[in-house]
C-alpha positions as CSV (number, residue, x, y, z in Angstrom):
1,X,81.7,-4.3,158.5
2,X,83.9,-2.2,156.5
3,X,82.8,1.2,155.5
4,X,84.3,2.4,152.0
5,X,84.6,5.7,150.8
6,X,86.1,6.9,147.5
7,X,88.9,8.7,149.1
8,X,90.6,8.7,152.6
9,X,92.1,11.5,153.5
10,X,95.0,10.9,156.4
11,X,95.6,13.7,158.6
12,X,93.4,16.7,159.2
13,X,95.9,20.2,159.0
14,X,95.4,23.0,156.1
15,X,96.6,20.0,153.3
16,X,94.1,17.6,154.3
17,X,91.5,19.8,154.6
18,X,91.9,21.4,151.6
19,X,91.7,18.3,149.5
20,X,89.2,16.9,151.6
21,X,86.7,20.6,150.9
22,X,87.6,19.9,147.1
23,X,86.1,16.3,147.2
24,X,83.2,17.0,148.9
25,X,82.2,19.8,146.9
26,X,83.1,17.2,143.8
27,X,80.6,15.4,145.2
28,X,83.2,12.4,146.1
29,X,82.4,10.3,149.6
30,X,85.4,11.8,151.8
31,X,86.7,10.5,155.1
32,X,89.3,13.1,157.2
33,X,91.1,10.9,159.5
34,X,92.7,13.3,162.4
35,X,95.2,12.6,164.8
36,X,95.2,16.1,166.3
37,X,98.8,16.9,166.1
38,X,99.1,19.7,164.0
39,X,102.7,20.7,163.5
40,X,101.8,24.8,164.0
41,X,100.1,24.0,167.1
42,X,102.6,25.9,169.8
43,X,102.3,28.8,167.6
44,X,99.6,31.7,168.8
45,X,98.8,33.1,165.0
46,X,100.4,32.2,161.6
47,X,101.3,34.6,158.7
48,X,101.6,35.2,155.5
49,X,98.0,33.7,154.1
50,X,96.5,36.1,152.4
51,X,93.1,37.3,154.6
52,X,94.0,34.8,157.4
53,X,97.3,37.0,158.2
54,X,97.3,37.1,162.1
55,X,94.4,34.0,162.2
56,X,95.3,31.0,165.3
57,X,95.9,27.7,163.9
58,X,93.4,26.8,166.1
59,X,90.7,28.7,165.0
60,X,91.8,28.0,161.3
61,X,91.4,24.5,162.1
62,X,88.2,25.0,163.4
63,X,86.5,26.8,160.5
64,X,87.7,24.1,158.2
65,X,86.1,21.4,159.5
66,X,82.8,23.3,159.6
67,X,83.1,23.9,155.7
68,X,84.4,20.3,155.2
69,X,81.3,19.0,156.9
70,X,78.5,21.4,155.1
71,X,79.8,19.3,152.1
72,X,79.0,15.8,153.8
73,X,82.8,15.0,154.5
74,X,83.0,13.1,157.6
75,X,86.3,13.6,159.8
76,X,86.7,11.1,162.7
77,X,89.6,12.0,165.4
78,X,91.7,9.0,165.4
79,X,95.0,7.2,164.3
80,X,95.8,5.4,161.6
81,X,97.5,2.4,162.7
82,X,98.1,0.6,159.5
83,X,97.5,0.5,155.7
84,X,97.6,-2.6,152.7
85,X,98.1,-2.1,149.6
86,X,94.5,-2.1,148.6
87,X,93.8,0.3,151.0
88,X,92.6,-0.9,153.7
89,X,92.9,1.2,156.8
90,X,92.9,0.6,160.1
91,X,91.9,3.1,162.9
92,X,93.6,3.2,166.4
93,X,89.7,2.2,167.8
94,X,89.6,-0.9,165.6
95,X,87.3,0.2,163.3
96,X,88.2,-0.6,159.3
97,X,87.6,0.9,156.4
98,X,88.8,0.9,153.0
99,X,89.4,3.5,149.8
100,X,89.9,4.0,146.3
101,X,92.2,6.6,146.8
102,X,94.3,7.9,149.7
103,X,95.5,11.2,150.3
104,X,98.2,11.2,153.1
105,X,98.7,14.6,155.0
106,X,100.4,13.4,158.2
107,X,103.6,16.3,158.2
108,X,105.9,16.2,160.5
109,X,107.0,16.8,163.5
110,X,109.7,19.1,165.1
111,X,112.3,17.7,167.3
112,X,114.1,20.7,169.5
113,X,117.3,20.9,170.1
114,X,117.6,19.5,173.9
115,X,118.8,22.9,175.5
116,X,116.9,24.1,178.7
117,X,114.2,26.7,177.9
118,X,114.0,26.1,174.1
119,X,111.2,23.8,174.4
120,X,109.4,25.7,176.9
121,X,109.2,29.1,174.8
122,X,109.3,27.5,171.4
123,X,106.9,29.1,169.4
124,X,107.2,32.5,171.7
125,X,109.9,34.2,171.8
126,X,112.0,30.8,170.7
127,X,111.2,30.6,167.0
128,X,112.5,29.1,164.0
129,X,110.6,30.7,160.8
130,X,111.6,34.7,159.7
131,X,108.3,35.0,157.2
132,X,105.7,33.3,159.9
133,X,107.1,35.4,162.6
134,X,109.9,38.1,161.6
135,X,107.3,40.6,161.4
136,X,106.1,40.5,165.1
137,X,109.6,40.5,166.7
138,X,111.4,42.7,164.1
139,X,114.5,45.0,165.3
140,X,114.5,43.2,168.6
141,X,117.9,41.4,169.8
142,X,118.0,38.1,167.9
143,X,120.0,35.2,168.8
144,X,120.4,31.7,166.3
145,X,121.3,28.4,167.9
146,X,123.1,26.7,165.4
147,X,122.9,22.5,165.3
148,X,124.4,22.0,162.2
149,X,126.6,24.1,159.6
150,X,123.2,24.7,157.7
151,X,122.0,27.2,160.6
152,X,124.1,30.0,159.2
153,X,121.7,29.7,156.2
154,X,119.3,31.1,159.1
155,X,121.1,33.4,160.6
156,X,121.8,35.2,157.5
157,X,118.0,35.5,156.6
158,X,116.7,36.6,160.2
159,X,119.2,39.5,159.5
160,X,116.2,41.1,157.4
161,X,114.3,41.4,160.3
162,X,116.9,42.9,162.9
163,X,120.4,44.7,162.5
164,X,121.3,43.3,166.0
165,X,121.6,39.4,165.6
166,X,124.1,37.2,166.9
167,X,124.9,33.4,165.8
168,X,126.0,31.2,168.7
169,X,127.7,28.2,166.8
170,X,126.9,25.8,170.0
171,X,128.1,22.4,168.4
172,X,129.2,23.8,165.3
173,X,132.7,24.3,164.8
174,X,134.0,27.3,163.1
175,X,136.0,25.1,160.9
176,X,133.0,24.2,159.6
177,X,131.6,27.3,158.1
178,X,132.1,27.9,154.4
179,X,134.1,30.7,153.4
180,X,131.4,32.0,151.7
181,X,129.0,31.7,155.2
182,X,132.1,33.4,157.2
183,X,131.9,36.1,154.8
184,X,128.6,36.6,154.3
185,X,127.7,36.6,158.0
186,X,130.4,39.5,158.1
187,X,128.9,41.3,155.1
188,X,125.3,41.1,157.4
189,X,126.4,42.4,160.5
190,X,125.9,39.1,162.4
191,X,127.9,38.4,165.5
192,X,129.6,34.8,165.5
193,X,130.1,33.1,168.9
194,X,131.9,30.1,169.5
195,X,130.7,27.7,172.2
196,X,128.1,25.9,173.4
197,X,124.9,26.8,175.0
198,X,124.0,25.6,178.4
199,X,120.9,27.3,179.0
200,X,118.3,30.3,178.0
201,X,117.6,33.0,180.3
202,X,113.9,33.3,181.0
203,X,112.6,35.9,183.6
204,X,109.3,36.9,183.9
205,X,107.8,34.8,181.9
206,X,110.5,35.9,178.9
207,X,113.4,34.9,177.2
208,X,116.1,37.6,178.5
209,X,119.4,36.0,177.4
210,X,121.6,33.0,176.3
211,X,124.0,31.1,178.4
212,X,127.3,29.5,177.5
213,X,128.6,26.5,179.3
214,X,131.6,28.8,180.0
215,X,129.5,31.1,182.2
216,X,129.1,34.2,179.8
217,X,125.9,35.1,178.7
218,X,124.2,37.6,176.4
219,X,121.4,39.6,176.4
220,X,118.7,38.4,174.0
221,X,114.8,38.9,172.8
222,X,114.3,36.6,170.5
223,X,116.3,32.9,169.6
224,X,115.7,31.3,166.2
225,X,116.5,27.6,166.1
226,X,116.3,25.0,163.4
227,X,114.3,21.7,164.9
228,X,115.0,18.6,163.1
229,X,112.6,17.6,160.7
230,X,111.2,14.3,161.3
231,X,108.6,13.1,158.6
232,X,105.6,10.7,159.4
233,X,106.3,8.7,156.2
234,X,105.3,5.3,158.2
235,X,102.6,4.8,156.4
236,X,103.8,5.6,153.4
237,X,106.6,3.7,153.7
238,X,103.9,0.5,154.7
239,X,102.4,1.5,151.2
240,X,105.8,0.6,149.7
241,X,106.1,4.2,148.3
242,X,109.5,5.2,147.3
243,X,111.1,8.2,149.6
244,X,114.3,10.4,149.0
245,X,116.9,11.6,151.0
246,X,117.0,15.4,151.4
247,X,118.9,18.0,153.9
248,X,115.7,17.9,156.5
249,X,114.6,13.9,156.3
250,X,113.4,11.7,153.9
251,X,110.2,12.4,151.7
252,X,108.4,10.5,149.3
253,X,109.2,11.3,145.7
254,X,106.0,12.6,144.0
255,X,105.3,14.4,141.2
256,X,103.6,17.6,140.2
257,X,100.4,16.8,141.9
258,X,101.4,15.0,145.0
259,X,101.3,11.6,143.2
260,X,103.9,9.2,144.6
261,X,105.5,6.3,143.2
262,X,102.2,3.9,144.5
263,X,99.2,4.4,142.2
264,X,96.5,5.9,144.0
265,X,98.6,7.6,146.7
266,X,99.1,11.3,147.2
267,X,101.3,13.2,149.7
268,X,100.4,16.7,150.3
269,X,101.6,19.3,152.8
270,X,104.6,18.7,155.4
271,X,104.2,14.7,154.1
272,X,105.8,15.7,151.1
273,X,108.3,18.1,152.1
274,X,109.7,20.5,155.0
275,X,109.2,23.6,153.6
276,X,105.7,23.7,153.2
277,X,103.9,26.6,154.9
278,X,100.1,26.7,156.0
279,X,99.5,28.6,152.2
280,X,101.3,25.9,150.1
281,X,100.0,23.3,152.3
282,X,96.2,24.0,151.1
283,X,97.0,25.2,147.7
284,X,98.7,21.5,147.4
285,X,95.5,19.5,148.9
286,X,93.3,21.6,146.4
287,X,95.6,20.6,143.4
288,X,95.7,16.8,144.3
289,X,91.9,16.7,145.1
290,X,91.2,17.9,141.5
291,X,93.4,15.1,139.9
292,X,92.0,12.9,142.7
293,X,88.2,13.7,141.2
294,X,89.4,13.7,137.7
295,X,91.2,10.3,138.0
296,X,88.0,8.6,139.6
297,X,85.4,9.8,137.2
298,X,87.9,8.5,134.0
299,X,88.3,5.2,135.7
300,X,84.8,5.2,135.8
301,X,84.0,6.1,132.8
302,X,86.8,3.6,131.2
303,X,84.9,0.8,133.1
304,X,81.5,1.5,131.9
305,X,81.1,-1.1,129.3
């Protein structure tokens, strides 16, 4: 048997959620398919959403699905494995099911740069957002790990939060920074050091310092770092959406809403774009559930003879 619902909702983070509270309270038979790999999950609190300021993205989560759920929206923790073109879906378990419309809210995921200790303290005192956490660590010693001329784009900002900050250019070559970055980063106070990182310092259960593969090392609090995007656009890319190339990875090209190019398809949240914080992530589910709602009752209404 298939089970069919007037909208599917893939992925279960603030964008999903969001959309999938709107449908339900429209009234509209709403599945949440979760995967449980929120990209916010190493984090300990998030910032920035106005009365949530300082909330886990746990226990965010958690509330969510409790109001999803007093609206009859069902959310089953699973994969999706594959999609057609009539949307049909199919769940890691087997199980298939079908929609009129999909909303797809997979995000992304963050791929570290592969220096000892970042991964281990990222989303401690190894960070890579100024407004999520900037706050919590100001005026402590900042370092930046560059991994590609683009970094000194960060390094510049996190100089809002800290007078002491210093950009170690790792595999970047000095060459490569812009005259403008060069004087810029001068203008800011930011220290620029060539060569590349071997290791961070941890002690005590902290980040103390960076080390060069030259043996030097400096004393630092905090490390920003700038992961590589990497979109989940599989199975938008099954749906035969059309994606574009942008600095952080390919996304799908959508319009106002979250509409892509494949009728019937919305993207909201990290699935359509890297910059997306928890805040814009639910106000764009809530804006694509209302079209959602709206588009089903006209086609409704246009088939009713």
């Amino acid at each position: 048997m298939t089970d069919t619902y007037e909208v599917i909702v893939i992925g279960g983070g603030a964008a999903g959620l969001s959309a999938a509270l709107v449908l339900g309270r429209a009234r509209r038979r709403t599945l949440v398919v979760d995967a449980g790999e929120p990209r916010n999950a190493p984090a300990a609190h998030m910032q920035g959403y106005l009365t949530r300021d300082g909330m886990s993205p746990a226990e965010f989560l958690a509330i969510g699905r409790e109001e999803i759920a007093r609206y009859g929206v069902e959310l089953v923790q699973d994969r999706v494995v594959d999609v057609s073109q009539g949307f049909g879906v199919t769940l890691a378990n087997g199980r298939t099911l079908r929609a009129r419309r999909l909303v797809i809210a997979t995000g992304l995921r963050d791929e570290l740069p592969a220096v000892p200790g970042v991964a281990e303290r990222f989303g401690e005192d190894v960070l890579h957002c100024p407004y999520c956490h900037g706050w919590e660590v100001r005026d402590q010693a900042f370092g930046v790990l560059a991994t590609t001329p683009l970094s000194a784009h960060q390094a510049l900002m996190v100089s809002q939060w800290s007078k002491d900050v210093t950009f170690f250019l790792h595999t970047v070559e000095e060459a490569d920074l812009s005259d403008d970055d060069v004087r810029r980063l001068g203008a800011a106070g930011v220290r620029v050091v060539p060569g590349e990182v071997e290791r961070l310092r941890i002690e005590d259960d902290r980040l103390t310092g960076v080390r060069l593969t030259d043996g030097t090392s400096y004393d630092r609090e905090v490390l920003f770092v700038a992961p590589r995007a990497l979109p989940r656009t599989g199975l938008l890319e099954q749906l035969g959406a059309e994606l574009k190339e942008t600095p952080f990875g390919a996304y799908p090209t959508v319009d106002p809403t979250g509409q892509t190019t494949v009728p019937g398809v919305w993207a909201v949240g990290n699935a359509m774009g890297f910059g997306e914080q928890v805040i814009n992530a639910a106000g764009a589910g809530y804006r694509a559930a209302a079209v959602i709602n709206g588009d089903l009752l006209m086609a409704d209404l246009d088939a009713t003879p």
